[in-house]
C-alpha positions as CSV (number, residue, x, y, z in Angstrom):
1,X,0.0,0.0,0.0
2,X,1.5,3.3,-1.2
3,X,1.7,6.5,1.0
4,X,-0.7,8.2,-0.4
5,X,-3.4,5.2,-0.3
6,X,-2.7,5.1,3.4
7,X,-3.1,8.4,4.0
8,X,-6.4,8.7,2.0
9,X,-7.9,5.4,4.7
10,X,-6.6,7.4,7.6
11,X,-9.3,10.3,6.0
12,X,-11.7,8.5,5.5
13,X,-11.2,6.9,9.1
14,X,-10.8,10.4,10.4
15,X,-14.2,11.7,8.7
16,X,-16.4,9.0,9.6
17,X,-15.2,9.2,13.4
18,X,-15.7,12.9,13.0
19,X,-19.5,12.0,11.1
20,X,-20.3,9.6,13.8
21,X,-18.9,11.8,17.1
22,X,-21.2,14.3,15.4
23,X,-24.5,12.0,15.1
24,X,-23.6,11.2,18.5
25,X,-22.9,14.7,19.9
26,X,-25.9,15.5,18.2
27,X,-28.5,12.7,19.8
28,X,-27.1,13.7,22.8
29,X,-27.7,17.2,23.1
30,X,-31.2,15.8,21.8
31,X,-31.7,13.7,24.8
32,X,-30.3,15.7,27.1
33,X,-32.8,18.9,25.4
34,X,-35.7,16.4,25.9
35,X,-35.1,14.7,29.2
36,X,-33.7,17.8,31.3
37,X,-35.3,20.9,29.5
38,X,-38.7,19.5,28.0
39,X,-41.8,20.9,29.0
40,X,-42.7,17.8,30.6
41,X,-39.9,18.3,33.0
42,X,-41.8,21.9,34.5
43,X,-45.6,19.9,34.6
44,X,-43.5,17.9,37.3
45,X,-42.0,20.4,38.8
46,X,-45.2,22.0,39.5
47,X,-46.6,19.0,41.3
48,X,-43.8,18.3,43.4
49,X,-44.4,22.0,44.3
50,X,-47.7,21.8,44.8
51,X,-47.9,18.4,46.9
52,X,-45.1,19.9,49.1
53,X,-47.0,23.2,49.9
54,X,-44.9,25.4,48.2
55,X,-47.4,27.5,46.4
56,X,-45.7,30.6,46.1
57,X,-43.4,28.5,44.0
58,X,-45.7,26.7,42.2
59,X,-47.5,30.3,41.3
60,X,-44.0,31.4,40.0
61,X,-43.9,28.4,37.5
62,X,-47.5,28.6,36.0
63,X,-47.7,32.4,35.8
64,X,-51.7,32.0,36.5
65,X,-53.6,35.3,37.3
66,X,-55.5,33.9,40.8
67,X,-59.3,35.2,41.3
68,X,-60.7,37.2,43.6
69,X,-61.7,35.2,46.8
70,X,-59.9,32.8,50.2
71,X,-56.4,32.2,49.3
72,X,-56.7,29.1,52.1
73,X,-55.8,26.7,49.7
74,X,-52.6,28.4,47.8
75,X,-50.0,27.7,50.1
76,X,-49.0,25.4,53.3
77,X,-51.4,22.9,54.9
78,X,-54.2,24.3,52.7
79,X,-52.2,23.0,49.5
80,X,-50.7,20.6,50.9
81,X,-54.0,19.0,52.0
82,X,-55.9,19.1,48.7
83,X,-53.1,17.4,46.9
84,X,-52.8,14.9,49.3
85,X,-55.4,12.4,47.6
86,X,-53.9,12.9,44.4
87,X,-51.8,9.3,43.7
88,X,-49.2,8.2,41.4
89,X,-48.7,11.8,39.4
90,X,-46.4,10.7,36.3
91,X,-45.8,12.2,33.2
92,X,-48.3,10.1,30.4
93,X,-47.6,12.2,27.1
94,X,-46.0,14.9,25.2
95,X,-47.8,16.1,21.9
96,X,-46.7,19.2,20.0
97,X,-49.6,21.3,19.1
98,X,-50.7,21.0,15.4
99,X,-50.1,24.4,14.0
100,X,-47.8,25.9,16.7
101,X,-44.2,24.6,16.4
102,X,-43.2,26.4,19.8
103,X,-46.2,24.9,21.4
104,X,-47.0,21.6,23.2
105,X,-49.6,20.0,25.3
106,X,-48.4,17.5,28.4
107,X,-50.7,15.1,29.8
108,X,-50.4,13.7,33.5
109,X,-51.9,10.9,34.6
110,X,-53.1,10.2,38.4
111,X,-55.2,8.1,40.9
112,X,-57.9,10.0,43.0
113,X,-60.4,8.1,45.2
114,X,-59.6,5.0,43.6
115,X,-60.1,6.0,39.9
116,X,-57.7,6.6,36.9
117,X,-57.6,10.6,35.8
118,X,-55.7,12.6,33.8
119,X,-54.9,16.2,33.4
120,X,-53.2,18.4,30.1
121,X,-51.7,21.6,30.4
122,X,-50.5,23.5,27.5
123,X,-46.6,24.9,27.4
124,X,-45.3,27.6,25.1
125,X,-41.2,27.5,24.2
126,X,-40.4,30.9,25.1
127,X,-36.1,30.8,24.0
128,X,-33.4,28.4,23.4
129,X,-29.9,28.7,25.7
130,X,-26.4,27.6,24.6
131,X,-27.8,27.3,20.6
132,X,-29.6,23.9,21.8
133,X,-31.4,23.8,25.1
134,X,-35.4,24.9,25.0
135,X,-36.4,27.0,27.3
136,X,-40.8,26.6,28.2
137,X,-43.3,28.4,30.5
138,X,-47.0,27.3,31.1
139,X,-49.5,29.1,28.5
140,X,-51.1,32.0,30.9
141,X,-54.4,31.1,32.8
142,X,-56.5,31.7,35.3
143,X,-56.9,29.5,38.5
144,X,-60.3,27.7,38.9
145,X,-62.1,28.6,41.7
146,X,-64.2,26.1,44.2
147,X,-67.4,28.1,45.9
148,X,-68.4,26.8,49.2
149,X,-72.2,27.2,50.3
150,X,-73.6,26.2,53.8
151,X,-76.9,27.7,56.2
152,X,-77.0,28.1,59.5
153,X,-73.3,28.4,60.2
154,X,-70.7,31.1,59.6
155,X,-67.7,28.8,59.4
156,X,-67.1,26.2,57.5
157,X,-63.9,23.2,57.7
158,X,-62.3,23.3,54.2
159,X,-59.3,20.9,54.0
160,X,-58.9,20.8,57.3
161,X,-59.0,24.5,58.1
162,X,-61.8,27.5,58.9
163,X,-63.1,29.0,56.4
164,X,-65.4,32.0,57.1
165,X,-68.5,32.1,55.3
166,X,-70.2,35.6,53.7
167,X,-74.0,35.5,53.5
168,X,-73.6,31.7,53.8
169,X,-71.0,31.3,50.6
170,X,-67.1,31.4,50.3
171,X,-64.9,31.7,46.5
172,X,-61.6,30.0,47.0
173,X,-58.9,29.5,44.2
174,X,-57.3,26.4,44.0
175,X,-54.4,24.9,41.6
176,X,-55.3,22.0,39.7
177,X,-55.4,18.5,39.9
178,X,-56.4,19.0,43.9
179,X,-59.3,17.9,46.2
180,X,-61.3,19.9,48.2
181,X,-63.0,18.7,51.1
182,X,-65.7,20.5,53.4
183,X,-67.8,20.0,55.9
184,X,-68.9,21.7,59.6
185,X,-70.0,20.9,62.9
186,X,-71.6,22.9,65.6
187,X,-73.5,21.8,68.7
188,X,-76.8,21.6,67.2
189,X,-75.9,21.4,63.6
190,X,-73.5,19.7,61.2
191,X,-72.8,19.2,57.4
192,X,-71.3,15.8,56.5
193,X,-68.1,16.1,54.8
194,X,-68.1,16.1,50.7
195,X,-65.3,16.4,48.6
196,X,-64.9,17.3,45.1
197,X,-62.1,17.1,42.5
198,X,-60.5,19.9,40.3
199,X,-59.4,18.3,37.4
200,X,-58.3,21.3,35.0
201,X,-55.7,24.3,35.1
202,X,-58.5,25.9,33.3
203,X,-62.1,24.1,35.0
204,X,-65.0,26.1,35.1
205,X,-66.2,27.2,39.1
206,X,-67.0,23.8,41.1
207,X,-69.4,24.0,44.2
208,X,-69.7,22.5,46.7
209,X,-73.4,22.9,48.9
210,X,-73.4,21.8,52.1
211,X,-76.5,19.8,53.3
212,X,-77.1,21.1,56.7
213,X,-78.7,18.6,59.2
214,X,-79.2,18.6,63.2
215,X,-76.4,17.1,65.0
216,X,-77.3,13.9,67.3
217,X,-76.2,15.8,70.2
218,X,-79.0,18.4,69.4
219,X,-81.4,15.7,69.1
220,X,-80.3,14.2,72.0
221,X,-81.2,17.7,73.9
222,X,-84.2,17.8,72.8
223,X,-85.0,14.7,73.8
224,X,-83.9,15.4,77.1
225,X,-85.8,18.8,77.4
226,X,-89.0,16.8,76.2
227,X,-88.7,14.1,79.0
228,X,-88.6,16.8,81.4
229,X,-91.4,18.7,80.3
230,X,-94.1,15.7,80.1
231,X,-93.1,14.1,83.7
232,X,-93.6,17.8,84.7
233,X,-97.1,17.4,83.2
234,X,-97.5,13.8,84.5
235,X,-96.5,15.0,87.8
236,X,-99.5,17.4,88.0
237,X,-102.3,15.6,90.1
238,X,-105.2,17.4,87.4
239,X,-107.5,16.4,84.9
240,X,-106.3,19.0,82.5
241,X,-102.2,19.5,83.4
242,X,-101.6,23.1,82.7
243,X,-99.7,23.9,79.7
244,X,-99.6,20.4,78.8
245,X,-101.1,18.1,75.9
246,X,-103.2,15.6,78.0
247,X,-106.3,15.9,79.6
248,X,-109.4,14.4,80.8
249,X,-113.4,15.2,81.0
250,X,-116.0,13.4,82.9
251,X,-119.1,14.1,84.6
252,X,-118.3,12.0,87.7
253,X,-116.9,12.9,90.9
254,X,-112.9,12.4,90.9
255,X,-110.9,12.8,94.0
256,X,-107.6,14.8,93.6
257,X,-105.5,12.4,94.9
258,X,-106.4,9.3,93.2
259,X,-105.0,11.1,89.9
260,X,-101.7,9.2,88.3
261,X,-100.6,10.3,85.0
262,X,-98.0,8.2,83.1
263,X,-96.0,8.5,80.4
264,X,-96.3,5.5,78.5
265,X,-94.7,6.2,75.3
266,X,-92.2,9.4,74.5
267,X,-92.1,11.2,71.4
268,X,-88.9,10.8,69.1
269,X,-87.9,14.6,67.9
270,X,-87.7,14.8,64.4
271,X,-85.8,18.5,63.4
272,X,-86.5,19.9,59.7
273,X,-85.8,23.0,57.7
274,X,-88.3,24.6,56.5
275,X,-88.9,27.9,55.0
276,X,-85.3,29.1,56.4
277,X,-86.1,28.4,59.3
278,X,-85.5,25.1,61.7
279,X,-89.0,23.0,62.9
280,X,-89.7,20.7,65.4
281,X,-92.4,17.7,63.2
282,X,-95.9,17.9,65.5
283,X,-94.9,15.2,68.5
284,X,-97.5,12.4,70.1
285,X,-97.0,11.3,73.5
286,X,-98.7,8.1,75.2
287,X,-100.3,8.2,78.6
288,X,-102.1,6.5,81.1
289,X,-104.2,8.0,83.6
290,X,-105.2,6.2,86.5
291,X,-108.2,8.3,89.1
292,X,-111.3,6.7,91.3
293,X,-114.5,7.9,90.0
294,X,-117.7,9.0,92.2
295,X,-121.0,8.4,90.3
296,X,-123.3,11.5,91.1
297,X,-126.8,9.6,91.1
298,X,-125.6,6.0,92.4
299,X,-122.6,7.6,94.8
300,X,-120.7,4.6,93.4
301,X,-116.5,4.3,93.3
302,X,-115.1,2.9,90.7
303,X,-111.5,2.9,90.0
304,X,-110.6,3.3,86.2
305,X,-107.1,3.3,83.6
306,X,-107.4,5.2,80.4
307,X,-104.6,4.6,78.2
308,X,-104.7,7.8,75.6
309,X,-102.6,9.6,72.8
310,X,-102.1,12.9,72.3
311,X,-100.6,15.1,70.1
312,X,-98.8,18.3,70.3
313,X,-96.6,20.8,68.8
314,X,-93.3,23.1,70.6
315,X,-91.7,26.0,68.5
316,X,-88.1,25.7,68.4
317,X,-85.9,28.7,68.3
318,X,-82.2,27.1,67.5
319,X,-78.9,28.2,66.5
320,X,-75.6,26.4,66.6
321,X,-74.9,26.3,70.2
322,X,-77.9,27.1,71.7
323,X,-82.1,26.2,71.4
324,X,-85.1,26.4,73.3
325,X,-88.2,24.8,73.1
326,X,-91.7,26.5,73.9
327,X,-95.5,24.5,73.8
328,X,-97.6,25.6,71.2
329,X,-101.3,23.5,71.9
330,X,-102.0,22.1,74.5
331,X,-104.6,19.9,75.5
């Protein structure tokens, strides 16, 4: 092999190392590109934000404008408590955006309450550093917002925190994918938790509406109260107790103190809404009265047991800590 020939293979050697150092120099700055500066990479950052509380941070990344309203769940223990249920956050997808060449859309996927969900938020490439590594930001938005709705009580628990109400409603923005949970209990009155998911950067208002019932401790008081008022009436030694439901007529003699009234039977206290305002259902109460009679013509005792219902109604005035109850008819 002459000079020359050898010197033309080390060339030829020389260039295809060089052509293949380049494809590889090349795919490598295309990986790194894609794996550490893809858009991808910021949809993750923002979760890992969000799940650790860090919503000033997470704010930063997506550039949203936030609505009017609580800011309880943008930051700390608020955040961190509506991303809580939110499972198994990975990166499904990365699709450019058919007629935008600087755009693309990411899609997550996630667990919540047991069921599959995902979520797509739209990234725009704003530059490109060092000639080759893209540079992204989150396409502007606005943060959904959840509204909150309860009666009878000016506070309400939302994820784990009080929440004042306004004329019975609250407006807080929230980041998306996030749960938010809410529920109250007073004294007399409660709303069982219900939860609801936000499942888009861009989803339109959810609400949530409280379903305010009485507590079983209320119902419990009344109870109580109710007890006491009919042994009071069973306790008077009348035909007519006063101020009470029962009562009894005859045309025969009756000696005071052969009266007994019993309470056979105790009304259960059923507590509704109605018309704004909270009712007490009309109650019946069982009784026996026992009482020796006098006949006027014959002069004749007889002892007798009359085993009656009767039915009655008490207004109830009642707000979260307190109630009273006041008879209505008696008998």
């Amino acid at each position: 092999m002459t000079a020359q020939k050898r010197l033309a293979r080390v060339v030829t050697i020389w260039v295809a190392a060089f052509f293949l150092l380049s494809v590889a120099a090349v795919a490598g700055i295309m990986f790194v590109n894609t794996k550490f500066f893809g858009p991808q990479n910021l949809v993750t950052e923002l979760h890992q934000s969000l799940a650790a509380g860090e919503g000033g941070k997470a704010l930063g990344l997506l550039g949203a404008k936030v609505p009017a309203g609580n800011a309880l769940l943008l930051d700390g223990e608020g955040l961190r408590n509506s991303v809580e249920p939110i499972k198994d956050f990975g990166i499904v997808s990365v699709a450019k955006v058919p007629g935008e060449k600087d755009s693309a859309d990411v899609t997550a996927g996630y667990e919540v309450f047991g069921s599959k969900k995902t979520i797509t938020y739209r990234l725009h490439r704003t530059h490109t550093e060092w000639l080759f590594f893209d540079r992204w930001a989150f396409a502007p938005t606005i943060l959904p917002v959840a509204k909150v709705s309860a009666d009878t009580t000016t506070e309400v628990r939302v994820n784990g925190l009080d929440s004042p109400l306004k004329k019975g409603n609250q407006t807080l923005p929230v980041f998306a994918p996030s749960v938010v949970d809410a529920s109250f209990a007073t004294k007399n009155f409660q709303a069982r938790p219900k939860s609801i998911l936000v499942g888009a950067p861009h989803a339109k208002p959810v609400e949530i509406d409280l379903i305010t019932e009485p507590s079983e401790e209320f119902i419990s008081a009344i109870d109580t109260q109710l007890r006491s008022y009919l042994d009071g009436c069973a306790s008077q030694q009348v035909l007519m107790p006063s101020g009470c439901p029962m009562s009894y007529e005859t045309h025969a003699r009756v000696n005071a103190d052969s009266i007994k009234w019993e309470i056979t039977s105790y009304p259960k206290p059923e507590v509704n809404s109605y018309d704004g305002n909270w009712i007490l259902r009309p109650l019946e109460v069982g009784t026996r009265l026992r009482l020796t009679e006098q006949d006027l013509v014959s002069g004749e005792f007889k002892d007798r047991q009359i085993d009656a219902t009767f039915g009655f109604t008490q207004r109830l005035e009642a707000n979260t800590t307190t109630f009273s109850l006041t008879p209505v008819t008696g008998g």
